[in-house]
PQR file of N, CA, C, O and H, with PARSE charges and radii, in Angstrom:
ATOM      1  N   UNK A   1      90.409 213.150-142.191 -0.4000 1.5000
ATOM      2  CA  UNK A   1      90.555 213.652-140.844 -0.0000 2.0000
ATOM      3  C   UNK A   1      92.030 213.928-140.589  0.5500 1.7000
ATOM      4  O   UNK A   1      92.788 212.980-140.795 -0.5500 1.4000
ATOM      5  N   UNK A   2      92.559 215.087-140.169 -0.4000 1.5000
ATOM      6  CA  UNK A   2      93.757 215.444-139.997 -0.0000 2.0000
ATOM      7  C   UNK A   2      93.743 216.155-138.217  0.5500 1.7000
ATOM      8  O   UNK A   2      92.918 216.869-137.648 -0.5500 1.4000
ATOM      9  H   UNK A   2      91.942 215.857-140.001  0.4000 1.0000
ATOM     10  N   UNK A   3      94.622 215.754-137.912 -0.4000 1.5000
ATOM     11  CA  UNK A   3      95.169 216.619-136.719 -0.0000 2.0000
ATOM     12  C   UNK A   3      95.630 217.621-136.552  0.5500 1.7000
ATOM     13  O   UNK A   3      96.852 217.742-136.645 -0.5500 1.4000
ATOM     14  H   UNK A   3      95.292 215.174-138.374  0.4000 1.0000
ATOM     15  N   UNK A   4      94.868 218.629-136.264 -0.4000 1.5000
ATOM     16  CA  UNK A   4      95.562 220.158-136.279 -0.0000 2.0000
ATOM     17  C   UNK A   4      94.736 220.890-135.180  0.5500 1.7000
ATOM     18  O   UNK A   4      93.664 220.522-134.701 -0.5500 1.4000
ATOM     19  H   UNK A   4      93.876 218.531-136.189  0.4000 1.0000
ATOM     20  N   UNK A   5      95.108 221.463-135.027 -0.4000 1.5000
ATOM     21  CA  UNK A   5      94.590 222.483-133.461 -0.0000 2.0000
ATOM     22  C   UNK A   5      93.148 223.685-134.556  0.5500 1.7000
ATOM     23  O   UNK A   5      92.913 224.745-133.975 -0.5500 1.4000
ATOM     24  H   UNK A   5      95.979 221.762-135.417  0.4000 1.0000
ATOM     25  N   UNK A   6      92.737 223.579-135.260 -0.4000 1.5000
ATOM     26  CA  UNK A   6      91.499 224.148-135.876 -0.0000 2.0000
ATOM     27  C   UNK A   6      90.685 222.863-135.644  0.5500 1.7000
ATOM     28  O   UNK A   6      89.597 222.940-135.074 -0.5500 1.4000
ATOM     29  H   UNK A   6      92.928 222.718-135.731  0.4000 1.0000
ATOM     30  N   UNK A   7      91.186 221.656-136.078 -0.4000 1.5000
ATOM     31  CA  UNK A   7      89.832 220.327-136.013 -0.0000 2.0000
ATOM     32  C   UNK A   7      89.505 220.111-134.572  0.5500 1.7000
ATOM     33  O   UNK A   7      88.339 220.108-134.175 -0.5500 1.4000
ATOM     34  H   UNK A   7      92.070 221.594-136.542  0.4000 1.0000
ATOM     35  N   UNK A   8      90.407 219.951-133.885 -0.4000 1.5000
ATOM     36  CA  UNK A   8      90.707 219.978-132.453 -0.0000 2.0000
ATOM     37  C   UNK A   8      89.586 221.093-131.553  0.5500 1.7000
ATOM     38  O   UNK A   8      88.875 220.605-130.674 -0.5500 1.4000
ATOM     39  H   UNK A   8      91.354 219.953-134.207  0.4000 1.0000
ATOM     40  N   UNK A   9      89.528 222.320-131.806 -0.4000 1.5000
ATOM     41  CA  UNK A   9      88.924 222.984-130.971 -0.0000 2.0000
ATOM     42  C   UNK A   9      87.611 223.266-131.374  0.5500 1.7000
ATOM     43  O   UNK A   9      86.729 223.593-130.580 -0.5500 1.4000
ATOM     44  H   UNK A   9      90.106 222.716-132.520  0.4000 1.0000
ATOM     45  N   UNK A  10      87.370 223.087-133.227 -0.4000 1.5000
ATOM     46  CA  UNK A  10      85.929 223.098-133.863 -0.0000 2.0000
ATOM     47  C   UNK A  10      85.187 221.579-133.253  0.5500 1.7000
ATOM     48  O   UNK A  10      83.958 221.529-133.279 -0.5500 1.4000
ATOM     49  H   UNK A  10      88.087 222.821-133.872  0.4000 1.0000
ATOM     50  N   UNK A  11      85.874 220.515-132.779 -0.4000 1.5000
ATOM     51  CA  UNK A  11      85.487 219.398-132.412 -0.0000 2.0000
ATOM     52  C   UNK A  11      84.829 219.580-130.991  0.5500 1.7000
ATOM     53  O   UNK A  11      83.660 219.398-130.654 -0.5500 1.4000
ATOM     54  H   UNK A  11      86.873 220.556-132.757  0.4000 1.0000
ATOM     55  N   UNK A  12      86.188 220.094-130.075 -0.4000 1.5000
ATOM     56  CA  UNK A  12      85.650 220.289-128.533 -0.0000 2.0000
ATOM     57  C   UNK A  12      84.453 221.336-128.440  0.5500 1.7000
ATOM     58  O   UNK A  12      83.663 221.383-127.497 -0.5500 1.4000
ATOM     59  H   UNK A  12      87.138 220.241-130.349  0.4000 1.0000
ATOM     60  N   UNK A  13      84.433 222.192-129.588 -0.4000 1.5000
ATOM     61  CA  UNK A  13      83.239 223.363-129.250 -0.0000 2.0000
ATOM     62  C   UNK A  13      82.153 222.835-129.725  0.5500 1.7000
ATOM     63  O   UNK A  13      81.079 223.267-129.306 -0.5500 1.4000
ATOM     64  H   UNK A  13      85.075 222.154-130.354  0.4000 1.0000
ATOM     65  N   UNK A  14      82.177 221.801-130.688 -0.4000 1.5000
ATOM     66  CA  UNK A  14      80.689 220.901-130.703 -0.0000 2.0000
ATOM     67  C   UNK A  14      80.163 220.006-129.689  0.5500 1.7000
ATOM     68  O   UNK A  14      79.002 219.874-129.301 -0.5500 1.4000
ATOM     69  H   UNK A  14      83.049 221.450-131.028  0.4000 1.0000
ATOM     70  N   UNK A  15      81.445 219.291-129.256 -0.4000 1.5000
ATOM     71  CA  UNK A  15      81.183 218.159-127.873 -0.0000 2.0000
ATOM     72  C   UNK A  15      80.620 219.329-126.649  0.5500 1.7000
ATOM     73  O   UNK A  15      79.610 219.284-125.947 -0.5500 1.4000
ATOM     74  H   UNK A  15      82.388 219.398-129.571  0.4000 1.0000
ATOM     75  N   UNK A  16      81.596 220.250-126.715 -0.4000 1.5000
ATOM     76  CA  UNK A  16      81.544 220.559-125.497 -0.0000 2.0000
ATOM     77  C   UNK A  16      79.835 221.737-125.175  0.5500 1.7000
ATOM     78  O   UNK A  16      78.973 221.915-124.315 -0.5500 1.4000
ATOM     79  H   UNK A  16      82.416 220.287-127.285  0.4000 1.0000
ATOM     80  N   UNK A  17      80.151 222.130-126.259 -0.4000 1.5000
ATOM     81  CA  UNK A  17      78.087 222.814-125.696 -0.0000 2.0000
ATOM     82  C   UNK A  17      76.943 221.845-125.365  0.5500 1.7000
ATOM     83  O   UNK A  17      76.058 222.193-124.583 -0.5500 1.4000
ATOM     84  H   UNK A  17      80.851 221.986-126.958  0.4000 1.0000
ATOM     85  N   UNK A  18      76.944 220.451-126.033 -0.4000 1.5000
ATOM     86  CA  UNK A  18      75.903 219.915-125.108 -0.0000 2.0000
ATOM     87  C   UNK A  18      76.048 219.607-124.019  0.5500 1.7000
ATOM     88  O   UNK A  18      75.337 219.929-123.067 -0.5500 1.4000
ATOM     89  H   UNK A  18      77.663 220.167-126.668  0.4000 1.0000
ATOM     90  N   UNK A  19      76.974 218.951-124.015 -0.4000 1.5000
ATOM     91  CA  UNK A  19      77.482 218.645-122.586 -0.0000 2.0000
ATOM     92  C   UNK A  19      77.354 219.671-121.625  0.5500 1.7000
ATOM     93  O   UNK A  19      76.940 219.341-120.514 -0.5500 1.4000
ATOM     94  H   UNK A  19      77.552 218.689-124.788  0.4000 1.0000
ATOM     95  N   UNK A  20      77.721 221.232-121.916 -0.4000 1.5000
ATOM     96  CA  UNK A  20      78.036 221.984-120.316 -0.0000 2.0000
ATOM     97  C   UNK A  20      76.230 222.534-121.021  0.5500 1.7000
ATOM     98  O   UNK A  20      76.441 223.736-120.861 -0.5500 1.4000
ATOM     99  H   UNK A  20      78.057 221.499-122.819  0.4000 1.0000
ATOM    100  N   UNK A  21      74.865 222.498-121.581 -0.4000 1.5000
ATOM    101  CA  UNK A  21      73.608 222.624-121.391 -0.0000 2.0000
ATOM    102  C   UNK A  21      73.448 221.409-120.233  0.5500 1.7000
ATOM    103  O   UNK A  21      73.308 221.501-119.013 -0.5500 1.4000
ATOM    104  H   UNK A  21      74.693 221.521-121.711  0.4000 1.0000
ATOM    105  N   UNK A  22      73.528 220.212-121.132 -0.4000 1.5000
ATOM    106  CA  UNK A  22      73.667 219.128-119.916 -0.0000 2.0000
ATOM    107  C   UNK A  22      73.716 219.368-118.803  0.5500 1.7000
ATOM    108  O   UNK A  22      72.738 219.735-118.151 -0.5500 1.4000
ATOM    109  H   UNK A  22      73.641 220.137-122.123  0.4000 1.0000
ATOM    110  N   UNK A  23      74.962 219.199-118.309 -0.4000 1.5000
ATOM    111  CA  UNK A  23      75.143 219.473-117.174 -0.0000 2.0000
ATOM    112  C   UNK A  23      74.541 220.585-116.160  0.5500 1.7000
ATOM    113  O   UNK A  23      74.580 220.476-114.934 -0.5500 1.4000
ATOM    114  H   UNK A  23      75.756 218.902-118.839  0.4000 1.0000
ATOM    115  N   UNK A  24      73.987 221.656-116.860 -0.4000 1.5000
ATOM    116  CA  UNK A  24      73.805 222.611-116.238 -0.0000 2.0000
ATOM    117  C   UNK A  24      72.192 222.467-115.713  0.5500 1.7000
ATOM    118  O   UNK A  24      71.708 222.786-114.627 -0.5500 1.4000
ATOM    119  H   UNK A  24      73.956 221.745-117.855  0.4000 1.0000
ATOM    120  N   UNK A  25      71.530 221.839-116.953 -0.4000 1.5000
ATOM    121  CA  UNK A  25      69.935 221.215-116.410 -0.0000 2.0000
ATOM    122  C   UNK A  25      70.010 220.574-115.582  0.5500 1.7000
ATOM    123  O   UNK A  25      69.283 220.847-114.626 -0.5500 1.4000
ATOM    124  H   UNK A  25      71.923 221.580-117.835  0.4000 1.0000
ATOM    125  N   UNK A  26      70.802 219.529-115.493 -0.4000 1.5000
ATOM    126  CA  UNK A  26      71.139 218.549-114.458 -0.0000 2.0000
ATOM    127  C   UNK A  26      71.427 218.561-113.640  0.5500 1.7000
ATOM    128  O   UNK A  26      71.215 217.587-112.917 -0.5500 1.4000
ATOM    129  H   UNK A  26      71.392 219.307-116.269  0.4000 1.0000
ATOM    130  N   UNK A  27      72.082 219.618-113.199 -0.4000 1.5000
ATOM    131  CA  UNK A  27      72.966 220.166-111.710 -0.0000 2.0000
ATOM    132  C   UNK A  27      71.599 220.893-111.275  0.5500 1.7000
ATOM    133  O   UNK A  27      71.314 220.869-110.078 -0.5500 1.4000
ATOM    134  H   UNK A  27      72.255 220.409-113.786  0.4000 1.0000
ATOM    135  N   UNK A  28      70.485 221.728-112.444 -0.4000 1.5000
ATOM    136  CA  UNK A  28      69.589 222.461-111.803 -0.0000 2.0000
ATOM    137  C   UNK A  28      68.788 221.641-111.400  0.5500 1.7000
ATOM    138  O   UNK A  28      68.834 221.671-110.170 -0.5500 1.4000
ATOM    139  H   UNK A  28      70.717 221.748-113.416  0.4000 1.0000
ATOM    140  N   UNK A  29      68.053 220.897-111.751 -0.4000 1.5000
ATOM    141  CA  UNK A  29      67.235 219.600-111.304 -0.0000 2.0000
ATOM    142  C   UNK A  29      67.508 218.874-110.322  0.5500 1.7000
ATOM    143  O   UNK A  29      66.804 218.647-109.337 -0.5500 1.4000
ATOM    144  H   UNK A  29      68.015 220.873-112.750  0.4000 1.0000
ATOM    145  N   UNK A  30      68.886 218.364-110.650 -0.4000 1.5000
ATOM    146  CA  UNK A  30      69.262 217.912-108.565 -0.0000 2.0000
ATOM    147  C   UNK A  30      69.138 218.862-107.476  0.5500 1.7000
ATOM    148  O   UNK A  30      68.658 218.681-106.356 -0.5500 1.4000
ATOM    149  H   UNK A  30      69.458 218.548-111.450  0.4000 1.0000
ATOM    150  N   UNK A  31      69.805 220.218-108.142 -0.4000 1.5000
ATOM    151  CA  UNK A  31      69.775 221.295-106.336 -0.0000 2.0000
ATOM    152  C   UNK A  31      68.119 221.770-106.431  0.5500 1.7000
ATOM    153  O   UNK A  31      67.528 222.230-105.454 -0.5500 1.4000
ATOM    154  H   UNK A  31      70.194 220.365-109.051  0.4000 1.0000
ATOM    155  N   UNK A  32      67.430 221.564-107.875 -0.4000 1.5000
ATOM    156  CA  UNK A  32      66.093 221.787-107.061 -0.0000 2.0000
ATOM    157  C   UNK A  32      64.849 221.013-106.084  0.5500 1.7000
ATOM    158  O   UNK A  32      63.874 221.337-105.407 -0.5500 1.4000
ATOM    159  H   UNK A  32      67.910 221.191-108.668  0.4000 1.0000
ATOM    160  N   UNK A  33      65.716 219.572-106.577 -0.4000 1.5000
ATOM    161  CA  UNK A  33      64.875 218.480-105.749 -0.0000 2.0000
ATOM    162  C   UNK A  33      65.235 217.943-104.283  0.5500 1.7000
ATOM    163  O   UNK A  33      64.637 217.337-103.393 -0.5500 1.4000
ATOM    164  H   UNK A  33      66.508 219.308-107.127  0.4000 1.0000
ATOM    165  N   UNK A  34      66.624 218.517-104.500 -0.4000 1.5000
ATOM    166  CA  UNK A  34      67.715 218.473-102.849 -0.0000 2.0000
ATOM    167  C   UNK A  34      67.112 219.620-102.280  0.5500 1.7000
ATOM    168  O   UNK A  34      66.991 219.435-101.069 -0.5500 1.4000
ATOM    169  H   UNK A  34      67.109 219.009-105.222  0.4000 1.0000
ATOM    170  N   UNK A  35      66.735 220.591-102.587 -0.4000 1.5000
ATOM    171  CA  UNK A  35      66.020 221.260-101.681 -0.0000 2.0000
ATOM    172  C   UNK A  35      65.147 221.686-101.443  0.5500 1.7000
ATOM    173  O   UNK A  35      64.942 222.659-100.717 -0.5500 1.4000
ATOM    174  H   UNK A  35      66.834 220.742-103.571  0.4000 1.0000
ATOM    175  N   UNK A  36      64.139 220.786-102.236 -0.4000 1.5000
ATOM    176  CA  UNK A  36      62.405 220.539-101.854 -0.0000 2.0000
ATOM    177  C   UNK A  36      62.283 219.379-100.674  0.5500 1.7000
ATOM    178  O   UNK A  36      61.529 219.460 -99.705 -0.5500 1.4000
ATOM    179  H   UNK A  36      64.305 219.995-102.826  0.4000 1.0000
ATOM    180  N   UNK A  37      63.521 217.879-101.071 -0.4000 1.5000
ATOM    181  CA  UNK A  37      63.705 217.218-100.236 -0.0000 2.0000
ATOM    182  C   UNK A  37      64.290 217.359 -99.112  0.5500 1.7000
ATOM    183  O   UNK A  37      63.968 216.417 -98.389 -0.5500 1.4000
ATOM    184  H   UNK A  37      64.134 217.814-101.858  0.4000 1.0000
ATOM    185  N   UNK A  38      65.235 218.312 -98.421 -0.4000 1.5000
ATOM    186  CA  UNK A  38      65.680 218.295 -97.415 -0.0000 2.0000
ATOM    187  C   UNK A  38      64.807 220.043 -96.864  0.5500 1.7000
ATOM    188  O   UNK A  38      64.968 220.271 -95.665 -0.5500 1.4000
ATOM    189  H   UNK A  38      65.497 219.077 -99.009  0.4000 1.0000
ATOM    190  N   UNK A  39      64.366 220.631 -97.284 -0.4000 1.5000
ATOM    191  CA  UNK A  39      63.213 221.543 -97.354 -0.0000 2.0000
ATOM    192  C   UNK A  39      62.027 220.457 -96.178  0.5500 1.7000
ATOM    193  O   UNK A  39      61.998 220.646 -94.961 -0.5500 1.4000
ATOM    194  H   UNK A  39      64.236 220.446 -98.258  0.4000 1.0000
ATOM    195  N   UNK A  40      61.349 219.614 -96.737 -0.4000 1.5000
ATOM    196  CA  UNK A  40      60.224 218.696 -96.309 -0.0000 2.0000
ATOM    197  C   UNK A  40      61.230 217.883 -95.150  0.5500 1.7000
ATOM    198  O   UNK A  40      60.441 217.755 -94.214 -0.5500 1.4000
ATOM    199  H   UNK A  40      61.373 219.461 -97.725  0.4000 1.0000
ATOM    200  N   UNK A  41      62.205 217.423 -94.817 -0.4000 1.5000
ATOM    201  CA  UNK A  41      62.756 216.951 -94.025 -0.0000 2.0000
ATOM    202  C   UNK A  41      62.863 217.726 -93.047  0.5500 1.7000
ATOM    203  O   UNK A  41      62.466 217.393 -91.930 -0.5500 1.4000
ATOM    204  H   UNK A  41      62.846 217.528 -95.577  0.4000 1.0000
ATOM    205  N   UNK A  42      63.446 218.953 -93.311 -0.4000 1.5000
ATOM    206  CA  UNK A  42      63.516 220.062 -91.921 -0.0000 2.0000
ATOM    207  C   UNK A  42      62.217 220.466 -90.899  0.5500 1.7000
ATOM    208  O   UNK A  42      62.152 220.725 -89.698 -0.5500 1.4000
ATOM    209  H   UNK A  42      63.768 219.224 -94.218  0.4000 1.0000
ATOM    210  N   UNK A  43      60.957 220.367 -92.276 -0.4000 1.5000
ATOM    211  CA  UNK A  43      59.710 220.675 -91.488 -0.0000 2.0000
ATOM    212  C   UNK A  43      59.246 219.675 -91.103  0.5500 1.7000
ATOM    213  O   UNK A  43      58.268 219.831 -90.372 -0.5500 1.4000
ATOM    214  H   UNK A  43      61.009 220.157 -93.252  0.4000 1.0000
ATOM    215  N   UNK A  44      59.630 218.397 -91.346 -0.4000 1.5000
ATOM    216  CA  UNK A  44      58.956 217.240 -90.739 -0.0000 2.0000
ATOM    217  C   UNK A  44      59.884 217.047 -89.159  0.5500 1.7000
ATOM    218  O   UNK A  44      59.234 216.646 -88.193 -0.5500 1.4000
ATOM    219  H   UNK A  44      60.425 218.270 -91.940  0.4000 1.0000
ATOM    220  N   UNK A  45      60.812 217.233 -89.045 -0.4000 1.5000
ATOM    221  CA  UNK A  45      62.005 217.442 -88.043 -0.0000 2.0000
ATOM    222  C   UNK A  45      61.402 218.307 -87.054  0.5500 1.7000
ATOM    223  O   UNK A  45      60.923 217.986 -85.966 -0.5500 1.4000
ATOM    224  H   UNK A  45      61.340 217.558 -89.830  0.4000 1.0000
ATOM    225  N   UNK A  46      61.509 219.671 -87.688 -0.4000 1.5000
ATOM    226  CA  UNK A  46      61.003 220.814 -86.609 -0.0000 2.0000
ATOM    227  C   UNK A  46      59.294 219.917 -85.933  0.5500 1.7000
ATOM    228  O   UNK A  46      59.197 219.683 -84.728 -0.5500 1.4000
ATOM    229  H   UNK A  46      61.898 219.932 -88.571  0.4000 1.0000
ATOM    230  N   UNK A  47      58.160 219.545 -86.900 -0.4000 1.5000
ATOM    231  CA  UNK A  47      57.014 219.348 -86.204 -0.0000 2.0000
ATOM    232  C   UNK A  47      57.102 218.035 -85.116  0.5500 1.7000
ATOM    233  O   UNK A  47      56.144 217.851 -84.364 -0.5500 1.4000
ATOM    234  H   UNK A  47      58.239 219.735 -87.878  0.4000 1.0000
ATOM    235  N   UNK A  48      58.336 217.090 -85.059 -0.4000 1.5000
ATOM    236  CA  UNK A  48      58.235 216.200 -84.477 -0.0000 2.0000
ATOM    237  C   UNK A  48      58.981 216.824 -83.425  0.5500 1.7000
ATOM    238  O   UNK A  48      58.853 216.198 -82.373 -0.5500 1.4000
ATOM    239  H   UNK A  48      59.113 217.238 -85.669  0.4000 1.0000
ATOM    240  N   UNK A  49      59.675 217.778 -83.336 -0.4000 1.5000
ATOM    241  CA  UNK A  49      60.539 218.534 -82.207 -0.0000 2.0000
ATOM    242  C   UNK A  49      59.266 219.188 -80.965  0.5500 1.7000
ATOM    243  O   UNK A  49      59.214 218.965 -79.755 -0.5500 1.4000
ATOM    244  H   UNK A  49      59.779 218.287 -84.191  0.4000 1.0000
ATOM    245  N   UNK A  50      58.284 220.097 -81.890 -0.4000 1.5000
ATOM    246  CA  UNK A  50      57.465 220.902 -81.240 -0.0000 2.0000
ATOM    247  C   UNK A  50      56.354 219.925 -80.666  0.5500 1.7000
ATOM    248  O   UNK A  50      55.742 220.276 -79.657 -0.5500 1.4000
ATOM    249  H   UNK A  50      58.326 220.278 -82.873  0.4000 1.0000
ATOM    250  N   UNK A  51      56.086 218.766 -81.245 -0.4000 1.5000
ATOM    251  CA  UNK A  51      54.841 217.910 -80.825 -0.0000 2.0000
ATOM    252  C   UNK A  51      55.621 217.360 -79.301  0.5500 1.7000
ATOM    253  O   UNK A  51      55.042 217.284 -78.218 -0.5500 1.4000
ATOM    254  H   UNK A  51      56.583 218.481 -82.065  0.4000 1.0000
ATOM    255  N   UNK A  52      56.906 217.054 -79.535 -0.4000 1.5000
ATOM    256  CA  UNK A  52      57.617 216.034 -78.211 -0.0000 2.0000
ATOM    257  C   UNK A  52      57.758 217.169 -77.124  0.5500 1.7000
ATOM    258  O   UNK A  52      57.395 216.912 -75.976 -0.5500 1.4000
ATOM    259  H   UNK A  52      57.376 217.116 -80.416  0.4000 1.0000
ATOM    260  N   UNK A  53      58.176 218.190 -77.376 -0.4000 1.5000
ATOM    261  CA  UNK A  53      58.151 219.619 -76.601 -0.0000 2.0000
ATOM    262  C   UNK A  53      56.698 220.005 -75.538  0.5500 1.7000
ATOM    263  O   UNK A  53      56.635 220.380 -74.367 -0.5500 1.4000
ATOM    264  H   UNK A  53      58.471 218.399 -78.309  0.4000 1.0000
ATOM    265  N   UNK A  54      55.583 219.695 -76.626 -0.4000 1.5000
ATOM    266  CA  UNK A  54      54.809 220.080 -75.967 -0.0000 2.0000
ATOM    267  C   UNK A  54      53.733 218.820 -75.228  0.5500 1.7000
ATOM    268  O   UNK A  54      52.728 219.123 -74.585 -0.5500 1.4000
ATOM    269  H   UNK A  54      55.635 219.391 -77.577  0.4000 1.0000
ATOM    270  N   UNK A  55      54.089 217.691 -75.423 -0.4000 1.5000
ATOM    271  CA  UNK A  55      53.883 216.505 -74.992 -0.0000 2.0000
ATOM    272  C   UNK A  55      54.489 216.621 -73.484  0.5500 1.7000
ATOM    273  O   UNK A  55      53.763 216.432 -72.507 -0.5500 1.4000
ATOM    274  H   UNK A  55      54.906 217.445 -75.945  0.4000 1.0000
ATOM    275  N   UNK A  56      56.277 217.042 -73.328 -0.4000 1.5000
ATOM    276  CA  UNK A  56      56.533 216.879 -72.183 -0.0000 2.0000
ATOM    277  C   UNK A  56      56.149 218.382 -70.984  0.5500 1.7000
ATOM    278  O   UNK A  56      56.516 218.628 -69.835 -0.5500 1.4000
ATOM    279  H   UNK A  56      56.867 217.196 -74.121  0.4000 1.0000
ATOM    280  N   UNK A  57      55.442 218.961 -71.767 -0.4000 1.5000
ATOM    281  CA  UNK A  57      54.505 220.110 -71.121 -0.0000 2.0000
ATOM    282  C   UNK A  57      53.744 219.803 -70.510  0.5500 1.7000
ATOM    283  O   UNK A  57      53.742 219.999 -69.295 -0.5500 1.4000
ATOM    284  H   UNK A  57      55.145 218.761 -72.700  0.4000 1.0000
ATOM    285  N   UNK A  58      52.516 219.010 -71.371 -0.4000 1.5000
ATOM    286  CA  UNK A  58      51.085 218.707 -70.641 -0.0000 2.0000
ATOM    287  C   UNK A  58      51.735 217.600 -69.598  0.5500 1.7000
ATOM    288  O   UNK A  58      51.346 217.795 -68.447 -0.5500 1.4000
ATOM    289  H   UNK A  58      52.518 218.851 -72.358  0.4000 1.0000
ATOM    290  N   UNK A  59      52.820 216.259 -69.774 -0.4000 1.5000
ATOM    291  CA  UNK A  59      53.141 215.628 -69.243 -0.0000 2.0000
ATOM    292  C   UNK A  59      53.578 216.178 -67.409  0.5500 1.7000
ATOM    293  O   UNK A  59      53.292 215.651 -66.334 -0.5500 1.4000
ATOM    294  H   UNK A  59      53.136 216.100 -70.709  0.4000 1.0000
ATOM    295  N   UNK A  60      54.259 217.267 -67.696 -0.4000 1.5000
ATOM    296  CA  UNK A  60      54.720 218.074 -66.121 -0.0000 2.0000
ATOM    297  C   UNK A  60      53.929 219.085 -65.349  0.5500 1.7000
ATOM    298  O   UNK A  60      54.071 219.377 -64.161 -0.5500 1.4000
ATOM    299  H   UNK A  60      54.492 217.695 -68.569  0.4000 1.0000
ATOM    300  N   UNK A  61      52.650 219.812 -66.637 -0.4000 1.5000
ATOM    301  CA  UNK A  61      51.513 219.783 -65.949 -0.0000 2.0000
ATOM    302  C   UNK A  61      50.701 219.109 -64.996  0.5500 1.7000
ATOM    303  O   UNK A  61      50.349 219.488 -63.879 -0.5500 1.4000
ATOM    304  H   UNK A  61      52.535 219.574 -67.602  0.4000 1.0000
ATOM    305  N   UNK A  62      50.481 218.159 -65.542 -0.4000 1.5000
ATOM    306  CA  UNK A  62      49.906 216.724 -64.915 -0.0000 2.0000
ATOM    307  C   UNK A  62      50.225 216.343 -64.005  0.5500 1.7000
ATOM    308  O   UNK A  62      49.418 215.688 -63.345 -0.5500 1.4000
ATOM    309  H   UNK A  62      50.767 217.851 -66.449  0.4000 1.0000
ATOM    310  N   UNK A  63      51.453 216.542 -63.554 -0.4000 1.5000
ATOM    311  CA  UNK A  63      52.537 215.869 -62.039 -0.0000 2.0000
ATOM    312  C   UNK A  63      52.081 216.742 -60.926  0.5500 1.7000
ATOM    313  O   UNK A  63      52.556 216.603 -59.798 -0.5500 1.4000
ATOM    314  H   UNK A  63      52.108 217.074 -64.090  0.4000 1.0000
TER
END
């Protein structure tokens, strides 16, 4: 094993392709589950908005 800028960059170009596949599945898999999960959060949000909305409807009907 010698130190020279050929071992050096034939080294980083082996490390470095799994790693940036890696990463790149990985980054896709989190932003696709961050926004299935905050996706289902927004619509659970909005239906508890429209149910309280229309709760204080029938409620001022009623008066």
């Amino acid at each position: 094993m010698e130190l020279s800028l050929d071992w050096v960059t034939h080294t980083f170009v082996n490390i470095w392709q799994p790693m940036l596949l890696g990463s790149v599945l990985l980054g896709s898999i989190a932003a696709l589950v961050g926004y299935v999960v905050l996706d289902l959060l927004w619509r659970l949000s909005l239906s508890n908005y429209k149910a309280r909305k229309q709760n204080l409807r029938r409620d001022n009907k009623s008066d």
